[in-house]
N, CA, C and O atoms as CSV, one atom per row, in Angstrom:
chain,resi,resn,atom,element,x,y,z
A,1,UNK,N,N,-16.438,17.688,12.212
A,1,UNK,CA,C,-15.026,17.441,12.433
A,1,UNK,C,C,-14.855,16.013,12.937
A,1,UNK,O,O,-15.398,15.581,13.953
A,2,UNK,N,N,-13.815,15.116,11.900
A,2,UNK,CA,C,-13.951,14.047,12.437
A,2,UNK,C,C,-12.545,13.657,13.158
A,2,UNK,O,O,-11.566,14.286,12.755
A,3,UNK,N,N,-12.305,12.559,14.316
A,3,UNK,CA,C,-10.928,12.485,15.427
A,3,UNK,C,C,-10.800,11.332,14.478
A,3,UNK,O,O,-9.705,10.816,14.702
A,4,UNK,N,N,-11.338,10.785,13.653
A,4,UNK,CA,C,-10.680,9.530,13.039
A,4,UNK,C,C,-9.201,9.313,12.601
A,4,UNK,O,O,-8.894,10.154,11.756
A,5,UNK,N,N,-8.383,8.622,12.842
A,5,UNK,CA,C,-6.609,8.499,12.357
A,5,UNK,C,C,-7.257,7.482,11.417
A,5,UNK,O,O,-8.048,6.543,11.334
A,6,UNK,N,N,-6.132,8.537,10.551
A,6,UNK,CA,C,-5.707,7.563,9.272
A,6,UNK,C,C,-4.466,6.603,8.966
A,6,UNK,O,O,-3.358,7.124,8.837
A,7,UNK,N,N,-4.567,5.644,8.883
A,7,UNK,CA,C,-3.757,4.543,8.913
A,7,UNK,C,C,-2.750,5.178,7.909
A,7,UNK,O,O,-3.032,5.899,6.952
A,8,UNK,N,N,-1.038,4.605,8.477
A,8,UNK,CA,C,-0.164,4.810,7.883
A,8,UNK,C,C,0.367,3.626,7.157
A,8,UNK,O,O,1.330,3.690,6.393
A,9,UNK,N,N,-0.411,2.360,7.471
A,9,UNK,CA,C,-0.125,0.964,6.805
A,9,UNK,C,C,-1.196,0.084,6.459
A,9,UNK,O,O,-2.155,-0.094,7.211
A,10,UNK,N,N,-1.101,-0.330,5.636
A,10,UNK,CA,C,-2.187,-1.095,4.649
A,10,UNK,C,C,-1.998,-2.404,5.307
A,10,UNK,O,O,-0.929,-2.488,5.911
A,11,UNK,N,N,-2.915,-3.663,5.358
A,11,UNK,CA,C,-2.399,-4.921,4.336
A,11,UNK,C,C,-2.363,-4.665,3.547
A,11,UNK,O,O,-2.582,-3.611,2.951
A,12,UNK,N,N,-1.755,-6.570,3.064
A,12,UNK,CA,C,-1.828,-6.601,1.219
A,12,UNK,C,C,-3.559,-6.608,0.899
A,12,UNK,O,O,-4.100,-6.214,-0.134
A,13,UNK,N,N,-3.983,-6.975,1.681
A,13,UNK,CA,C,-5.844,-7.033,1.355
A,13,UNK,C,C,-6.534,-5.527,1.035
A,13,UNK,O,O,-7.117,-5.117,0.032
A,14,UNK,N,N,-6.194,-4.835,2.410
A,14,UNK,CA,C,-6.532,-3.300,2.011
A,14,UNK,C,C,-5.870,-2.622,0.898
A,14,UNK,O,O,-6.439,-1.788,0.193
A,15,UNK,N,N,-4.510,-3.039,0.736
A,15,UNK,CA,C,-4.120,-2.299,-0.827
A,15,UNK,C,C,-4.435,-2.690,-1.826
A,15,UNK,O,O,-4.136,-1.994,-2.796
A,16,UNK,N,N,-5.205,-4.020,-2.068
A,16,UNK,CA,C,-5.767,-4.136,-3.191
A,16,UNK,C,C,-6.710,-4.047,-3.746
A,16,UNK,O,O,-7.075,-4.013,-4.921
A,17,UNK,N,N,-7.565,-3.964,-1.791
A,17,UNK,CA,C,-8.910,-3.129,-2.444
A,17,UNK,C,C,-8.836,-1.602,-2.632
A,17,UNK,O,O,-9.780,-1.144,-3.275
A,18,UNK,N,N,-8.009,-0.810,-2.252
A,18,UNK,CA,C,-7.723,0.638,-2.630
A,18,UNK,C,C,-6.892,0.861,-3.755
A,18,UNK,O,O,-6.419,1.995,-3.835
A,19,UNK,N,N,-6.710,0.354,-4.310
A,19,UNK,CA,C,-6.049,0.414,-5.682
A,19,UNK,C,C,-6.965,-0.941,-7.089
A,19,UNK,O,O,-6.753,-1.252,-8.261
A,20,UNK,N,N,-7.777,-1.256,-6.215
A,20,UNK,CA,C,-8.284,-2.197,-7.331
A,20,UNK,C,C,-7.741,-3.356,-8.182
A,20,UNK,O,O,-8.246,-3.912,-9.157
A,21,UNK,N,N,-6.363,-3.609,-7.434
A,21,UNK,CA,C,-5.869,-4.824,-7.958
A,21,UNK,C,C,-6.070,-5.644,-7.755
A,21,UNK,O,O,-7.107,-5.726,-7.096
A,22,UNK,N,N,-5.455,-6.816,-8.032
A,22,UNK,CA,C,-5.121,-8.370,-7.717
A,22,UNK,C,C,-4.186,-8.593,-6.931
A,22,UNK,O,O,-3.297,-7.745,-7.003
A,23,UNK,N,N,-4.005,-9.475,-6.130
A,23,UNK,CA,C,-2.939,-9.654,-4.785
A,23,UNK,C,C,-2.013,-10.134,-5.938
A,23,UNK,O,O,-1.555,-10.953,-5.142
A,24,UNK,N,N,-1.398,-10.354,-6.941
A,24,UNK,CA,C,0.099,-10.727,-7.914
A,24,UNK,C,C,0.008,-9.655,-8.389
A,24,UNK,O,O,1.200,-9.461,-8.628
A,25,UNK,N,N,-0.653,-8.497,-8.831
A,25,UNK,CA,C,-0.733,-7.213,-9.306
A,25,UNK,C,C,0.255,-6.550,-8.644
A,25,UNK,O,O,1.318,-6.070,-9.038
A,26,UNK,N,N,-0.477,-6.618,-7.139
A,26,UNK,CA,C,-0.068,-5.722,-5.811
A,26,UNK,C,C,1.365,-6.403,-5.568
A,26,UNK,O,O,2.347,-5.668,-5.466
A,27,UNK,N,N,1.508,-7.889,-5.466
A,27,UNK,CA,C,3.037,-7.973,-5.385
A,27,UNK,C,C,4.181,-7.838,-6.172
A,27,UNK,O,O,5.365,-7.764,-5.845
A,28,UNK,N,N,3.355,-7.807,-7.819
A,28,UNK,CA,C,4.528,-7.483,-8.528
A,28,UNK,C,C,4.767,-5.757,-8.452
A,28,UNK,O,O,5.857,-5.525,-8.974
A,29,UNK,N,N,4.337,-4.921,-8.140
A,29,UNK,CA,C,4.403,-3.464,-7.728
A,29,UNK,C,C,5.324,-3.515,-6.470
A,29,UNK,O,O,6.198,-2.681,-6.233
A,30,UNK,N,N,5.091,-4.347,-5.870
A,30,UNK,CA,C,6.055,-4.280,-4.085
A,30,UNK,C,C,7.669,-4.443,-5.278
A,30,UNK,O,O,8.536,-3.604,-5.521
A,31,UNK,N,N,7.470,-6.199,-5.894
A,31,UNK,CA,C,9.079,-6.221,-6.272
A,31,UNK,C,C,9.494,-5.323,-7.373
A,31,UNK,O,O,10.645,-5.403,-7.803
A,32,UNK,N,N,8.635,-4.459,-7.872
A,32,UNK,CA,C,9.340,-3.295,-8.740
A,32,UNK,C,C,9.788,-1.891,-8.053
A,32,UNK,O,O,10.251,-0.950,-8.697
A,33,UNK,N,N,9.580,-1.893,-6.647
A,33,UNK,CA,C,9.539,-0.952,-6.107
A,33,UNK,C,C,8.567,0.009,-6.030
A,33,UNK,O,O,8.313,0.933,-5.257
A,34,UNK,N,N,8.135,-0.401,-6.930
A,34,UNK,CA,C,6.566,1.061,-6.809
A,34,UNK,C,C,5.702,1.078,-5.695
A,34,UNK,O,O,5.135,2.136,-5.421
A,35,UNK,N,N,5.527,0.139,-5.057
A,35,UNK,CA,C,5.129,0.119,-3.302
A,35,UNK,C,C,6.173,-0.046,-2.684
A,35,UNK,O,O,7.238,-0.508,-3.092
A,36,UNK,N,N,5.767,0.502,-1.215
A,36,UNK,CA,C,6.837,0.624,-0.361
A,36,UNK,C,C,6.087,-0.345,0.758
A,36,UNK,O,O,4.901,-0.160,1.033
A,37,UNK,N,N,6.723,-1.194,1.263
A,37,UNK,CA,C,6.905,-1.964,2.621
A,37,UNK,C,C,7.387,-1.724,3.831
A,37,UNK,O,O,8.013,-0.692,4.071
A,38,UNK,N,N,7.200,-2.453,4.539
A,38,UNK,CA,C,7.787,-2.575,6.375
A,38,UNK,C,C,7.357,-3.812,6.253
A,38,UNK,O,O,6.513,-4.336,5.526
A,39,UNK,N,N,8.163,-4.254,7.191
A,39,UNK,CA,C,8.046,-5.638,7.604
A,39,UNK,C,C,7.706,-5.893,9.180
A,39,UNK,O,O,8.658,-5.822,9.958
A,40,UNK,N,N,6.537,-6.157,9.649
A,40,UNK,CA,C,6.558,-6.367,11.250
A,40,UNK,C,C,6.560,-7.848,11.792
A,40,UNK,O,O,5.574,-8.482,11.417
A,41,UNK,N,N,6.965,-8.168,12.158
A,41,UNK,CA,C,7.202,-9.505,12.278
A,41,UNK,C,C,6.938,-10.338,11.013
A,41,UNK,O,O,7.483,-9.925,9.990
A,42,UNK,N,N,6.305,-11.270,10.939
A,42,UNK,CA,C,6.125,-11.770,9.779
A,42,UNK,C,C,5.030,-11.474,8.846
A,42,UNK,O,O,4.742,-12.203,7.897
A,43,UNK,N,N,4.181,-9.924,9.270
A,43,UNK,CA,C,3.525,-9.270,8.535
A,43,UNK,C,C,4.341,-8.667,7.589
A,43,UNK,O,O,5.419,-8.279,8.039
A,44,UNK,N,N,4.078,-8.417,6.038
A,44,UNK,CA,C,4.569,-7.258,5.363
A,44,UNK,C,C,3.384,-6.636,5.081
A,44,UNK,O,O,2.285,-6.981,4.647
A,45,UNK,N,N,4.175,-5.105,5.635
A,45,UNK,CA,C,2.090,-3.946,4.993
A,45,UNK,C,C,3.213,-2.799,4.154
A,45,UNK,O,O,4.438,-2.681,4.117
A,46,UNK,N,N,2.193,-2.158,3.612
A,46,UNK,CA,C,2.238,-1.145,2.653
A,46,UNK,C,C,2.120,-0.303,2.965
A,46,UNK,O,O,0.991,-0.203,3.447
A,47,UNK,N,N,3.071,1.234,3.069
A,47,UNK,CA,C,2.418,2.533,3.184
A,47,UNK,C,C,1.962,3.051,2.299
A,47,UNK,O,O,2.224,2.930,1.102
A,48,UNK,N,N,0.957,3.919,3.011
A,48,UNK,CA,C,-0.335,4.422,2.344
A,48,UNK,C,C,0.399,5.389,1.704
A,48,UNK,O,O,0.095,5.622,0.534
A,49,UNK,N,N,1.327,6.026,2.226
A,49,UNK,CA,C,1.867,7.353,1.329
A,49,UNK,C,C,2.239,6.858,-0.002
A,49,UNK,O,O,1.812,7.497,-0.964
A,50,UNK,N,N,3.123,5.597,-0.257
A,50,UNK,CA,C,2.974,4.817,-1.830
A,50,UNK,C,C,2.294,4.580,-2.612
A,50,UNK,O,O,2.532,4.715,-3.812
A,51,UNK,N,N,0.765,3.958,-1.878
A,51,UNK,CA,C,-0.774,3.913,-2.113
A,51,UNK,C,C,-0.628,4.988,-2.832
A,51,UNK,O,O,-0.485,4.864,-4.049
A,52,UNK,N,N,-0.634,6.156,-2.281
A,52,UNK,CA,C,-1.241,7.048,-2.790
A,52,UNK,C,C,-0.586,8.041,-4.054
A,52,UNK,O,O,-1.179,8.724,-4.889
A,53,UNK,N,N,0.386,7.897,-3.904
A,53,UNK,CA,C,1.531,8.084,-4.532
A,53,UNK,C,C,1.229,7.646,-5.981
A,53,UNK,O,O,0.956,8.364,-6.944
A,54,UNK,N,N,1.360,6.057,-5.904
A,54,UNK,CA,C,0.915,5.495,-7.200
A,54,UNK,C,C,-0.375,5.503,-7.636
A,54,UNK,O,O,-0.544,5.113,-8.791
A,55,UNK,N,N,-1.348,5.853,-7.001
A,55,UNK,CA,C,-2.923,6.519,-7.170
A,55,UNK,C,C,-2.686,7.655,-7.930
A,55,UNK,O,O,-3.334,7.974,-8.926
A,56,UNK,N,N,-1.785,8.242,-7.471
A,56,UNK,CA,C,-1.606,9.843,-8.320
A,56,UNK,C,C,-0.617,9.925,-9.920
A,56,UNK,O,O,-0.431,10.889,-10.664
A,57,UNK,N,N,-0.172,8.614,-10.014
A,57,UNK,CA,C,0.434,8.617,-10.772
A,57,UNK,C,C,2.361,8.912,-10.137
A,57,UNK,O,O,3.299,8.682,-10.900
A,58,UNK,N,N,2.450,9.121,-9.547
A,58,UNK,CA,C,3.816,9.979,-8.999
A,58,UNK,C,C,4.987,8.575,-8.760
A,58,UNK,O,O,4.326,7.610,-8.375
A,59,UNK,N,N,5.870,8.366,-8.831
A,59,UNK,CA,C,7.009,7.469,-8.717
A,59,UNK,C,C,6.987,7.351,-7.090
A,59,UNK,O,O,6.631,8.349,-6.464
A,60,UNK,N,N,7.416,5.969,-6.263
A,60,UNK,CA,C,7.577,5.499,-5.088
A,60,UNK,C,C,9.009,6.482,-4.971
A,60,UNK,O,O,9.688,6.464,-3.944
């Protein structure tokens, strides 16, 4: 049994290595909507639920 938390936000670095893209791949998916964002200060990250979402094939 593992206590490990699973992250609810990516970088753009971690989403492109979990999806296997290219960082213009990964941003043209943010401006089509098919990833979902937050913005924290002048970070933008990705939720994983989109990640995964579009891993599965399923619409943001």
């Amino acid at each position: 049994m593992s206590n490990a938390i699973e992250p609810m936000l990516y970088s753009i670095p971690q989403t492109c290595t979990a999806l296997g893209l290219s960082r213009s791949k990964t941003y043209e998916l943010i401006s089509e909507g098919r990833l979902l964002t937050v913005n924290i200060g002048r970070r933008r990250l990705v939720r994983v639920d989109s990640v995964k979402a579009l891993a599965q094939g399923e619409a943001a």
